[in-house]
C-alpha positions as CSV (number, residue, x, y, z in Angstrom):
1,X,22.2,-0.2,23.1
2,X,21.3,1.7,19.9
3,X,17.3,-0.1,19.0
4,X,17.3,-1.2,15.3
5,X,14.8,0.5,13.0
6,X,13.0,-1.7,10.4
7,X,13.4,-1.2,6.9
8,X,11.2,-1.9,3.8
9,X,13.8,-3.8,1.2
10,X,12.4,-4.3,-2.3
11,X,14.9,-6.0,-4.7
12,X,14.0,-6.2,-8.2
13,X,15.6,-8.0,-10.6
14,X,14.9,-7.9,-14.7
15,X,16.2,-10.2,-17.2
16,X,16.2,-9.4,-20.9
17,X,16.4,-12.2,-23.3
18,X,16.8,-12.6,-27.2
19,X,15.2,-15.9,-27.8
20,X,14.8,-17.8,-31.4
21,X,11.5,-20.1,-31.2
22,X,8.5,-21.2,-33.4
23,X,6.3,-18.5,-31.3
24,X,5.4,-17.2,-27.9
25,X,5.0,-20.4,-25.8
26,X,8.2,-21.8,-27.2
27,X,10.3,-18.9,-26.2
28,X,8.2,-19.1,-23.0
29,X,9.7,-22.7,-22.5
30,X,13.1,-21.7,-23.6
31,X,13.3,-19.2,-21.2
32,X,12.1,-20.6,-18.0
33,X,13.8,-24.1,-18.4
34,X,17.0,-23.5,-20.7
35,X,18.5,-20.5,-19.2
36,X,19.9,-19.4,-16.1
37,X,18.8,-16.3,-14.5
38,X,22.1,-14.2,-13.2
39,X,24.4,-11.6,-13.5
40,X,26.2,-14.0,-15.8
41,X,24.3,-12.5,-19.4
42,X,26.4,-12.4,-22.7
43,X,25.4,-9.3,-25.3
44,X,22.2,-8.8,-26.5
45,X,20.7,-10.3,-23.8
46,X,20.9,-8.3,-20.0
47,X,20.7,-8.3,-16.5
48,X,19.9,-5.6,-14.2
49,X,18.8,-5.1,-10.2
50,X,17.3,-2.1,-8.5
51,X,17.4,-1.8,-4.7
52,X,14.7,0.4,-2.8
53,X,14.9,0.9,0.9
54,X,12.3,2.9,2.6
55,X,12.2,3.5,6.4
56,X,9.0,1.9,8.3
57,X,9.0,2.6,11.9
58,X,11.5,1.6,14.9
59,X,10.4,-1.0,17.5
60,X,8.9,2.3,19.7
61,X,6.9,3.1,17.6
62,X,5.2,0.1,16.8
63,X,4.4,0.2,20.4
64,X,4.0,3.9,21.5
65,X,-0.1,2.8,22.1
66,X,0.6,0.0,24.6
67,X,3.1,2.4,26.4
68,X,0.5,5.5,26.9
């Protein structure tokens, strides 16, 4: 059977909001507690994801010194 190799994953989401407040910690609040962060965004505000996958090393090679 075929040995898996590990992979490095790195999933980054970003949220863009358009938020009416009184000033910076109010938007702050608005934004953490009254919205929902999802794919689910209505103009102006936005959601977007990147997905990075680097190759690490395969279970032999994590253990080449033991074998030598």
């Amino acid at each position: 059977m075929e040995k898996l190799t590990k992979f490095y994953v790195k999933v980054t989401q970003k949220h863009e909001f358009y938020i009416d407040a009184y000033n910076y910690k109010h938007a702050k609040r608005i934004a953490l507690e009254d919205y929902i962060w999802d794919e689910h965004q209505t103009y102006p505000n936005t959601y977007n994801y990147k997905i990075e996958v680097n190759g690490w090393y395969s279970d032999d090679e994590e253990n080449k010194d033991e074998q030598n």
